[in-house]
py3Dmol code that shows the C-alpha trace and the ligand (Angstrom):
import py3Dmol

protein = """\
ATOM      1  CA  UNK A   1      15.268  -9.926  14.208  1.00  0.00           C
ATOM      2  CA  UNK A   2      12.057 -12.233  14.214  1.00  0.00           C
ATOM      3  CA  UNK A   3       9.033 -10.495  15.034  1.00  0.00           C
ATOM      4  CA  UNK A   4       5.942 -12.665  15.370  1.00  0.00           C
ATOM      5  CA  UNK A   5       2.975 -12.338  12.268  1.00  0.00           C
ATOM      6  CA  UNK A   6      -0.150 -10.616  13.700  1.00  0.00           C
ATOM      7  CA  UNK A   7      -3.185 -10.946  11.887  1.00  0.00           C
ATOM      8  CA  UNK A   8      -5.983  -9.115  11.935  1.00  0.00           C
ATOM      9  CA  UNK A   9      -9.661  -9.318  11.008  1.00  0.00           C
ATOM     10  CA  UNK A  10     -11.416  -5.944  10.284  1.00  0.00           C
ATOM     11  CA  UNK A  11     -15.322  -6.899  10.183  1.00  0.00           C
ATOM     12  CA  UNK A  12     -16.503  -2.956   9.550  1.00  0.00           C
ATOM     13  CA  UNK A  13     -19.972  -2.621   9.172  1.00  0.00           C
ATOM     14  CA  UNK A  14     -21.213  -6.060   8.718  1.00  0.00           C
ATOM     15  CA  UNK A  15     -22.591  -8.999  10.687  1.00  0.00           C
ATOM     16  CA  UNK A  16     -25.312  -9.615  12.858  1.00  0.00           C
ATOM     17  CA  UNK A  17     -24.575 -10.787  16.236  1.00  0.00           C
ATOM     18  CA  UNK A  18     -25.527 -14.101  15.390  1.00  0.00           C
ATOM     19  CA  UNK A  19     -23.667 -14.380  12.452  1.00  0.00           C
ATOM     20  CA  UNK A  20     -20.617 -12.666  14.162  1.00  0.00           C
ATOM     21  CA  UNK A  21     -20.892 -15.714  16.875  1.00  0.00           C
ATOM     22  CA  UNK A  22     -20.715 -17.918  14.022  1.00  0.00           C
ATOM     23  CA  UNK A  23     -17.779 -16.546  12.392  1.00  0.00           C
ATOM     24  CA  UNK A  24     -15.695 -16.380  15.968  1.00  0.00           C
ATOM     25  CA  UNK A  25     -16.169 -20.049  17.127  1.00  0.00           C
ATOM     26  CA  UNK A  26     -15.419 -21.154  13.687  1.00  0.00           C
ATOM     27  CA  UNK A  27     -12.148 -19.270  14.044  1.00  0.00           C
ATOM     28  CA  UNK A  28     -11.444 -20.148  17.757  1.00  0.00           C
ATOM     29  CA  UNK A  29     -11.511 -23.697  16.407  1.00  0.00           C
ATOM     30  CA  UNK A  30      -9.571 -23.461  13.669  1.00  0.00           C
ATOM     31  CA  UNK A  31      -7.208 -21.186  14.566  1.00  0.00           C
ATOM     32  CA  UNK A  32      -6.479 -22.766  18.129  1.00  0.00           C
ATOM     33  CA  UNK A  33      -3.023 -24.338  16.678  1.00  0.00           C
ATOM     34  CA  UNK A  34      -2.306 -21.207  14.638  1.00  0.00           C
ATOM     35  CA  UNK A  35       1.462 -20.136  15.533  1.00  0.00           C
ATOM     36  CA  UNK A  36       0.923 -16.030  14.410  1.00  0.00           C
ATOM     37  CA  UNK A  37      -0.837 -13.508  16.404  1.00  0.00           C
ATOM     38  CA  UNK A  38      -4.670 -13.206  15.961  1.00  0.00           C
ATOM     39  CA  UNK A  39      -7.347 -10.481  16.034  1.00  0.00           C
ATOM     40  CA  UNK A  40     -11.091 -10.114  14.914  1.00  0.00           C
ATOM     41  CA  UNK A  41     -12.607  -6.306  15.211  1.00  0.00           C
ATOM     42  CA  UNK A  42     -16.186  -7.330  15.393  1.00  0.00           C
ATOM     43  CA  UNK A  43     -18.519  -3.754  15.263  1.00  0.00           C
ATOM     44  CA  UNK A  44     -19.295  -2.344  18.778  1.00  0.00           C
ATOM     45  CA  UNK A  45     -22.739  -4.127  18.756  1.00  0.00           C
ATOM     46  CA  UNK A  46     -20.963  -7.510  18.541  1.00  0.00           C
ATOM     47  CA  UNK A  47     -18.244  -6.801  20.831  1.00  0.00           C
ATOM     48  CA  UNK A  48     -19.788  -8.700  24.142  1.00  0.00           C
ATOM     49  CA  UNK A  49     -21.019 -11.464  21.658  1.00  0.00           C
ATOM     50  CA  UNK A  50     -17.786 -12.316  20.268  1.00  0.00           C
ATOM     51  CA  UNK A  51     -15.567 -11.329  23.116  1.00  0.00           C
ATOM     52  CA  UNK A  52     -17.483 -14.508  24.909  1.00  0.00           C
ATOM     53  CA  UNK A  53     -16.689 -16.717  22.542  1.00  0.00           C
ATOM     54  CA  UNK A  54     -12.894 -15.757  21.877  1.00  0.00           C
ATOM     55  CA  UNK A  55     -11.779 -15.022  25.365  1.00  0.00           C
ATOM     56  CA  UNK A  56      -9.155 -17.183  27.193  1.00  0.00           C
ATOM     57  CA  UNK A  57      -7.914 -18.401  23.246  1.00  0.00           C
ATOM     58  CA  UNK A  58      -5.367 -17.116  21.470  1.00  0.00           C
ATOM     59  CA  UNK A  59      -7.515 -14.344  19.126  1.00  0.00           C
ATOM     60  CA  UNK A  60      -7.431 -11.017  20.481  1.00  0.00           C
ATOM     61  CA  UNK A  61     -11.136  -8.828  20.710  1.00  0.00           C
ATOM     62  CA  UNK A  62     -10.319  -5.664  19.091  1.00  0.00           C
ATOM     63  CA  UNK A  63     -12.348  -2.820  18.578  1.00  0.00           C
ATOM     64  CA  UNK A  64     -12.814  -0.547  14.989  1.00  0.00           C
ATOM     65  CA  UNK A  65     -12.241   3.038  17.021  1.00  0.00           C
ATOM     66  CA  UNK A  66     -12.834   4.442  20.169  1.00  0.00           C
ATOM     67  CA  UNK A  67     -13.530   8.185  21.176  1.00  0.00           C
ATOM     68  CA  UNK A  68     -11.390  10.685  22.026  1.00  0.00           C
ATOM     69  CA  UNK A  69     -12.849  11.806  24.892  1.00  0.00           C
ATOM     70  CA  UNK A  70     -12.886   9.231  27.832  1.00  0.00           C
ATOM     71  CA  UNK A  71     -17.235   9.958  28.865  1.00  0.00           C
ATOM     72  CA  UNK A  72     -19.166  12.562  28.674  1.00  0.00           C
ATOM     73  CA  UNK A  73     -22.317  14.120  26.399  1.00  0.00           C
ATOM     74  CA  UNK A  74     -21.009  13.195  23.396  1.00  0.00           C
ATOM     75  CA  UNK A  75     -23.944  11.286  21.483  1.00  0.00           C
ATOM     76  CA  UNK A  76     -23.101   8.213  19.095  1.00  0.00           C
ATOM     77  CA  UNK A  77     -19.848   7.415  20.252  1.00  0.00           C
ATOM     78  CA  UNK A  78     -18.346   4.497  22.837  1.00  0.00           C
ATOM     79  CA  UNK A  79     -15.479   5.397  25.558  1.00  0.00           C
ATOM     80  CA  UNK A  80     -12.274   3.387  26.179  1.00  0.00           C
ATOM     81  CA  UNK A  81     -14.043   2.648  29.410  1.00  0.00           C
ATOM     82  CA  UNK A  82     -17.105   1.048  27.541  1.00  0.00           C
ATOM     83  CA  UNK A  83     -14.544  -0.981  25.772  1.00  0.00           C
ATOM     84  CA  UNK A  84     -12.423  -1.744  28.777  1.00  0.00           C
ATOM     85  CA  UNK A  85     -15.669  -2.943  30.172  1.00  0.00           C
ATOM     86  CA  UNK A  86     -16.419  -5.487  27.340  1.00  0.00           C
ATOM     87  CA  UNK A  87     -12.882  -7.188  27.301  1.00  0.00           C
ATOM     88  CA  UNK A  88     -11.681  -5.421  24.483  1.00  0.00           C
ATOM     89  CA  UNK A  89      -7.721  -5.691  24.504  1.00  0.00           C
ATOM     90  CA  UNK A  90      -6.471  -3.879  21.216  1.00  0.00           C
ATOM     91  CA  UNK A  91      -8.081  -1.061  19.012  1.00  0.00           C
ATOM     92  CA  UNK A  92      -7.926   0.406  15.586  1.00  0.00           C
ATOM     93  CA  UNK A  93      -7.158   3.880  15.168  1.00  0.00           C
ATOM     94  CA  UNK A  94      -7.213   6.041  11.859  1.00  0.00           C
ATOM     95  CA  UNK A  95      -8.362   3.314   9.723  1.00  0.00           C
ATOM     96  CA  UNK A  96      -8.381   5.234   6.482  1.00  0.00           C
ATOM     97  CA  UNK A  97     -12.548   5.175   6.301  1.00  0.00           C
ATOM     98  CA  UNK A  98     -12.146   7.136   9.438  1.00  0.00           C
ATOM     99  CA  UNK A  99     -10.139   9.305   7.753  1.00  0.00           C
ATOM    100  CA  UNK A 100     -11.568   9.929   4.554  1.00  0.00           C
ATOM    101  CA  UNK A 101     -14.875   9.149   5.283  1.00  0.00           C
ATOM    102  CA  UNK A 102     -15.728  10.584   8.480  1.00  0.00           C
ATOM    103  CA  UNK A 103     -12.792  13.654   8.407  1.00  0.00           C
ATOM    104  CA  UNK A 104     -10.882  12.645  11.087  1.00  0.00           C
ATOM    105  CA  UNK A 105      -7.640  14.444  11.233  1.00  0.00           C
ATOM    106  CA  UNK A 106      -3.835  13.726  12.493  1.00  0.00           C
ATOM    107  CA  UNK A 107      -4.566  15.802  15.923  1.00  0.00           C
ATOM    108  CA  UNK A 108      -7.795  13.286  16.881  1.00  0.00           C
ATOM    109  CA  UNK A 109      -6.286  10.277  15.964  1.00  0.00           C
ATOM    110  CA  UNK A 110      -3.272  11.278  17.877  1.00  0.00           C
ATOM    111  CA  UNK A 111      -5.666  12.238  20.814  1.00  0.00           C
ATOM    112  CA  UNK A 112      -7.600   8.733  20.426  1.00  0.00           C
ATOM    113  CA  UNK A 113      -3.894   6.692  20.593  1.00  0.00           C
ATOM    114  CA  UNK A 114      -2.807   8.294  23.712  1.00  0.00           C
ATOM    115  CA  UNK A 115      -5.977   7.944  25.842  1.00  0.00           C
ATOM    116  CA  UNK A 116      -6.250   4.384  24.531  1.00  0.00           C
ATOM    117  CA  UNK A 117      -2.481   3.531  25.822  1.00  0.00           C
ATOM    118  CA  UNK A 118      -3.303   5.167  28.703  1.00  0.00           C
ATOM    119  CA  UNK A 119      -6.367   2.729  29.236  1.00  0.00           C
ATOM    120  CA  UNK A 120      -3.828   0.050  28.429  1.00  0.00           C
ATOM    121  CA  UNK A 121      -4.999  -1.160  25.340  1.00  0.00           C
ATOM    122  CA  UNK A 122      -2.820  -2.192  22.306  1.00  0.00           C
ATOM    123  CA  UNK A 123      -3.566   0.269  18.880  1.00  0.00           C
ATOM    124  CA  UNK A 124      -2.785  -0.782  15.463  1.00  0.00           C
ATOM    125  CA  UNK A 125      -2.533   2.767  13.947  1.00  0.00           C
ATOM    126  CA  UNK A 126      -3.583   2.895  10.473  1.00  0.00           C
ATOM    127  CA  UNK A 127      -1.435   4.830   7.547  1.00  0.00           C
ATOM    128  CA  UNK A 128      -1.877   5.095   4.016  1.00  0.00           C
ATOM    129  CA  UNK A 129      -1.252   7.458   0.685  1.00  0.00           C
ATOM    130  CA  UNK A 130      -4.402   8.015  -1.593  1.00  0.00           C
ATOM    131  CA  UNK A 131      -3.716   7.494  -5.142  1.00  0.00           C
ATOM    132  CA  UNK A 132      -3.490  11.231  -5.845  1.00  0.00           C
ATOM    133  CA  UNK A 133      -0.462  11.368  -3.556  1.00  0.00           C
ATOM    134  CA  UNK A 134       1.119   8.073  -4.748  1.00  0.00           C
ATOM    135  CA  UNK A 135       1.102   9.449  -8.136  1.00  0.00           C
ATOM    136  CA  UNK A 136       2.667  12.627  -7.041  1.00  0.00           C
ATOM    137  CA  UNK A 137       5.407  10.900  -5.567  1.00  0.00           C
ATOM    138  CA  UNK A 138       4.328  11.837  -1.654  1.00  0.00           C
ATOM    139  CA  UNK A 139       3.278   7.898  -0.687  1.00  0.00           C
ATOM    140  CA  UNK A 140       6.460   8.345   1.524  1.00  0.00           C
ATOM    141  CA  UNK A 141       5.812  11.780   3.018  1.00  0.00           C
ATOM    142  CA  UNK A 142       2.194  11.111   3.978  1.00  0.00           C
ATOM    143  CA  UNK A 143       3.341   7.697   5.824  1.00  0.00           C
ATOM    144  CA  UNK A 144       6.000   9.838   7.428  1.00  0.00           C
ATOM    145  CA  UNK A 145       4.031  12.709   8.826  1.00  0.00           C
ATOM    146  CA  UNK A 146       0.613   9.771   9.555  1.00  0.00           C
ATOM    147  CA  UNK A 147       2.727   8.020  11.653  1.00  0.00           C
ATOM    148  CA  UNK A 148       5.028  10.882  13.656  1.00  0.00           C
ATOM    149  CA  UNK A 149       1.250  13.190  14.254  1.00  0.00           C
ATOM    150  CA  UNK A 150      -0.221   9.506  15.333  1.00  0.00           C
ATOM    151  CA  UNK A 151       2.590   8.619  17.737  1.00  0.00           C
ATOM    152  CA  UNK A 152       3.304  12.217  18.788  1.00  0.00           C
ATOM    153  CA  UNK A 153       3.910  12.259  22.611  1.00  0.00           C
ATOM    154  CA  UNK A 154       3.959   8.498  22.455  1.00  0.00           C
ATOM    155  CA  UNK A 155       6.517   7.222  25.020  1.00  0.00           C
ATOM    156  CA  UNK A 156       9.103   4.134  23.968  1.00  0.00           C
ATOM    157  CA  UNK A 157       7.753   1.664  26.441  1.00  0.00           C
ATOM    158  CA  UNK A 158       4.152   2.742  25.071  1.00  0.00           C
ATOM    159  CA  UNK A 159       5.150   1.707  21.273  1.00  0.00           C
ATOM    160  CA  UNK A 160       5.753  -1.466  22.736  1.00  0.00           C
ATOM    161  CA  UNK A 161       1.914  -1.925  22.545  1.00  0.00           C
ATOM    162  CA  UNK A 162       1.542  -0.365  19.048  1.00  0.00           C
ATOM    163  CA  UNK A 163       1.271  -2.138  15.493  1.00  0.00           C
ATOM    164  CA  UNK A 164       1.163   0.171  12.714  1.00  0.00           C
ATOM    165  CA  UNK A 165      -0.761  -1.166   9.655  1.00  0.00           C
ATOM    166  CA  UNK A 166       0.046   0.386   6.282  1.00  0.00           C
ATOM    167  CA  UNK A 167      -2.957   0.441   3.978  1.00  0.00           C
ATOM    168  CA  UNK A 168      -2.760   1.915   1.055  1.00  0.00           C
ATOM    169  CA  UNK A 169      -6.049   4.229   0.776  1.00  0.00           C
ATOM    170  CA  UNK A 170      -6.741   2.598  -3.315  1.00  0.00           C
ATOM    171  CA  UNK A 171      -5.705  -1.114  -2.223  1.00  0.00           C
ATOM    172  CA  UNK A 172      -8.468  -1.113   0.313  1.00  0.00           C
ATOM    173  CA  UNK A 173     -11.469  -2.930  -1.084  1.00  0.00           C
ATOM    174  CA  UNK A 174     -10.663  -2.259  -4.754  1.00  0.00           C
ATOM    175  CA  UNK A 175      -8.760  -5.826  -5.218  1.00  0.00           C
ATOM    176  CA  UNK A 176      -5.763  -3.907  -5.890  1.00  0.00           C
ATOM    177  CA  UNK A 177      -3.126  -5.102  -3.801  1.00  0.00           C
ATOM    178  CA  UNK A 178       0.420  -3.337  -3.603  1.00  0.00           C
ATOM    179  CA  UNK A 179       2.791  -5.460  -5.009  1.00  0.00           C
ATOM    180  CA  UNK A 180       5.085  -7.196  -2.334  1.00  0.00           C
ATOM    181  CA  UNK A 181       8.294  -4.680  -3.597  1.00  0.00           C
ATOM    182  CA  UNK A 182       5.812  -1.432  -2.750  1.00  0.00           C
ATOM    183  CA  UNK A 183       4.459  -2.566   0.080  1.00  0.00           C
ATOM    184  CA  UNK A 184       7.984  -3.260   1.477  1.00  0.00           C
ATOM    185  CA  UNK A 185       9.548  -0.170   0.433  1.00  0.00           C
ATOM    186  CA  UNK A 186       6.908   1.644   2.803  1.00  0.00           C
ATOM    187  CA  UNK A 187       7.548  -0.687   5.321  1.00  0.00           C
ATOM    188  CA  UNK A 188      10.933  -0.295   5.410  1.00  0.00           C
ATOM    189  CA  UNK A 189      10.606   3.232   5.270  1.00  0.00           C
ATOM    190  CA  UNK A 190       8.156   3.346   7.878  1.00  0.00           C
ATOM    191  CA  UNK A 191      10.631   1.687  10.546  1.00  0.00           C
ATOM    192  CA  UNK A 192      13.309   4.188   9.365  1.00  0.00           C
ATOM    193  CA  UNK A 193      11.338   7.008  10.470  1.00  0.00           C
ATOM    194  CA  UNK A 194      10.424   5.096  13.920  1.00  0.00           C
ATOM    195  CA  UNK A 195      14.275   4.395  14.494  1.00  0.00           C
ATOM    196  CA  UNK A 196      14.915   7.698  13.983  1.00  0.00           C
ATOM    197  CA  UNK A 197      12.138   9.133  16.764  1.00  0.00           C
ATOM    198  CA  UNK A 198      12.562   5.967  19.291  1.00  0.00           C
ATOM    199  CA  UNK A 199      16.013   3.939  17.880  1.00  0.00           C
ATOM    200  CA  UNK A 200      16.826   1.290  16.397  1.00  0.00           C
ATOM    201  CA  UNK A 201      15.650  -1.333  18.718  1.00  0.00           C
ATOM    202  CA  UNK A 202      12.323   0.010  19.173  1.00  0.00           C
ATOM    203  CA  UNK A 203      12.080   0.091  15.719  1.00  0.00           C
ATOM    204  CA  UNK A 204      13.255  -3.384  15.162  1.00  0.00           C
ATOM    205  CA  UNK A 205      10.467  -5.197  17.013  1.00  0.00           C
ATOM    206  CA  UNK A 206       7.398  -2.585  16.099  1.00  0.00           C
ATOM    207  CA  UNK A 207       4.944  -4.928  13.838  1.00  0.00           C
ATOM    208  CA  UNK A 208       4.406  -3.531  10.290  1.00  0.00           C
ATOM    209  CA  UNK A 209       1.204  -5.339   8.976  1.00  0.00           C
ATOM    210  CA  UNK A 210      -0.001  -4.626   5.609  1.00  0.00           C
ATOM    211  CA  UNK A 211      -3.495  -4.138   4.896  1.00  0.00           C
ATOM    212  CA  UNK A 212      -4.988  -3.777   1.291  1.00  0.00           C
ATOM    213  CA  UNK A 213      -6.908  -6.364  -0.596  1.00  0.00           C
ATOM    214  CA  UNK A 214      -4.821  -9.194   1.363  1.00  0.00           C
ATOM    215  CA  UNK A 215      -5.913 -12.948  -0.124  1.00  0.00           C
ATOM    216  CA  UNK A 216      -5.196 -16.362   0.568  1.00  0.00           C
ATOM    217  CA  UNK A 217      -3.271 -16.259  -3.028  1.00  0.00           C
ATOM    218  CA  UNK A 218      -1.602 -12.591  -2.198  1.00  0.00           C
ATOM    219  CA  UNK A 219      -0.898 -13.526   1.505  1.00  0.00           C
ATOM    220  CA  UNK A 220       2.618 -15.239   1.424  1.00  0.00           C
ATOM    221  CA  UNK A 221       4.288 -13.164  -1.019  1.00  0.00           C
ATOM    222  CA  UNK A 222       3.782  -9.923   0.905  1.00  0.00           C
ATOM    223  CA  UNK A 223       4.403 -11.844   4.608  1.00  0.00           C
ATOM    224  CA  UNK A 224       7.666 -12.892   2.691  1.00  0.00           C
ATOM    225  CA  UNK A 225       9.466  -9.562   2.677  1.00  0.00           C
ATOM    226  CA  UNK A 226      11.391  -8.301   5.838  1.00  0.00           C
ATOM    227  CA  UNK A 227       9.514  -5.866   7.073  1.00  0.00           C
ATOM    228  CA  UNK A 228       5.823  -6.999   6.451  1.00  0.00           C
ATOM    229  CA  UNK A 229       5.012  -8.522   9.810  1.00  0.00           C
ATOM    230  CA  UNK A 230       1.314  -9.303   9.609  1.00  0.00           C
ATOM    231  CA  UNK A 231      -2.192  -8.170   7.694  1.00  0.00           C
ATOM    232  CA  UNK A 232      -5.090  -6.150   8.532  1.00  0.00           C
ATOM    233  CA  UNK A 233      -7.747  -7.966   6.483  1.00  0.00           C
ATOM    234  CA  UNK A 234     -11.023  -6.576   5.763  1.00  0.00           C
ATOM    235  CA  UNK A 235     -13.278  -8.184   2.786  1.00  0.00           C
ATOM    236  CA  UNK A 236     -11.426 -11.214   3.060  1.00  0.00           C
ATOM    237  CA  UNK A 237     -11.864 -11.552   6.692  1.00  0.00           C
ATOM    238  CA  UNK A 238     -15.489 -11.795   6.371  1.00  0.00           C
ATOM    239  CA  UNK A 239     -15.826 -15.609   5.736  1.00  0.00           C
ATOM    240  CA  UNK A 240     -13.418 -17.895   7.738  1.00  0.00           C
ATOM    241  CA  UNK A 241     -12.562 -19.684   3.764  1.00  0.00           C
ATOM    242  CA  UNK A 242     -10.932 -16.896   3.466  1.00  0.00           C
ATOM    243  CA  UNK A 243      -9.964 -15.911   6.442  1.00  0.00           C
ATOM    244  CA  UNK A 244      -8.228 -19.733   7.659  1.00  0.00           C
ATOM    245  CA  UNK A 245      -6.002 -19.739   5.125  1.00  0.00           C
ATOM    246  CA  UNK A 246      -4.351 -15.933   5.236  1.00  0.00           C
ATOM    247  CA  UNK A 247      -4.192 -16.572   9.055  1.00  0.00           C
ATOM    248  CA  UNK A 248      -2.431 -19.718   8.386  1.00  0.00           C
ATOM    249  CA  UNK A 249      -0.395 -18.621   6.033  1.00  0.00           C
ATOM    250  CA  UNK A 250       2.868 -20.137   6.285  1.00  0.00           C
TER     251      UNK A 250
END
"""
ligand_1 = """\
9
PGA
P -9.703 -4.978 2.429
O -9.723 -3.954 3.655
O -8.931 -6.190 2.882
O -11.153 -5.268 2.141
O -9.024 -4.286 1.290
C -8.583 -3.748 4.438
C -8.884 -2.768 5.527
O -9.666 -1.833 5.305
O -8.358 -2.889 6.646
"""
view = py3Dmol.view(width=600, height=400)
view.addModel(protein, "pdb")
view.setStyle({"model": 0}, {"cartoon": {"style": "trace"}})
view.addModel(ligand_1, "xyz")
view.setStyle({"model": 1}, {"stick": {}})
view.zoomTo()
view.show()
């Protein structure tokens, strides 16, 4: 089966509105003939900024999380409603900062991916071993049980509207990419365990991007293997040199 490439640009904690602006209608333009599926994840404080500039092309607005909780007294953090409100269409859930960083666990992200399907935005769901449990063989097993806790009580015609992106925790940022073989073995695995839970055709078109120190020199090699179906791209999605070329990868 063909599934269509969707690539994605994770900004984190960088850029100034202005300089977001600059980097969206310098990728509006460029990427206007573009024949995969686009994203930028701007921060929140950009969101309205960019969303102006990319809205009616072909590159999605995506936001980096999203609460759990849909409003309320809950200081510091931005509803699905807030979101809805700015034009956001897709967000990222249990990107592995979250995770590690800020302790989020299996249950919230779970929590998080339901209310935002609910809202009816698309999630790329985020999954990744450390290096501790890639040496200790578990890469597999911590995909496995990331992905079935993120998903739990996630209906068939709801996965339709979810990407997972496997990311490696030690290829993110370190310039260590997984080679194309390791990636693909996840991958692979990964849409084993989805058939399993939601069948084979489900499983056939869910997108598999891989995210991990993804360059213009690294990009077609992984994109080349069966199940890699895209890239979540975050130091290398920063400048639109680098950015063009992975997004036009071909
Ligand atoms: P990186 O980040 O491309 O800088 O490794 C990827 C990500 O965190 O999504």
């Amino acid at each position: 089966m063909s599934r269509q490439y969707f690539i994605a640009g994770n900004w984190k904690m960088h850029k100034t509105r202005a300089e977001a602006a600059d980097l969206a209608k310098t990728l509006v333009l460029q990427l206007k003939d573009g024949k995969h599926k686009y994203l930028v994840a701007p921060s929140f404080t950009s969101l309205e900024t960019v969303g102006a500039i990319v809205k009616d092309t072909n590159v999605l607005l995506g936001a980096q999380d999203v609460a759990a909780e849909e409003q309320g007294a809950h200081t510091g953090e931005v509803s699905v409603l807030q979101l809805k409100d700015l034009g956001v269409q897709v967000v990222i859930l249990g990107h592995s900062e979250r995770r590690h960083t800020y302790k989020e666990d299996d249950a919230l992200i779970n929590k998080k991916v339901k209310l935002a399907l609910k809202h009816g935005f698309e999630v790329i769901l985020c999954v990744g071993e450390t290096l501790e449990e890639r040496e200790a063989g578990q890469a597999e097993v911590v995909c496995e049980s990331q992905t079935l806790w993120g998903l739990s009580g996630v209906s068939a015609i709801d996965l339709a509207k979810v990407t997972i992106a496997y990311e490696p925790v030690w290829a993110i940022g370190t310039g260590k990419t997984a080679s194309p073989e390791d990636a693909e073995a996840i991958h692979a695995y990964i849409r084993k365990v989805i058939a399993r839970v939601y069948g084979e055709e489900s499983a056939q078109k869910l997108i598999i991007q891989y995210g991990g120190s993804v360059k213009p020199d690294n990009v077609a090699q992984l994109m080349a293997k069966e199940n890699i179906d895209g890239a979540l791209v975050g130091g290398a999605a920063l400048k639109s040199d680098t950015f063009v070329p992975i997004a036009q990868f071909s």
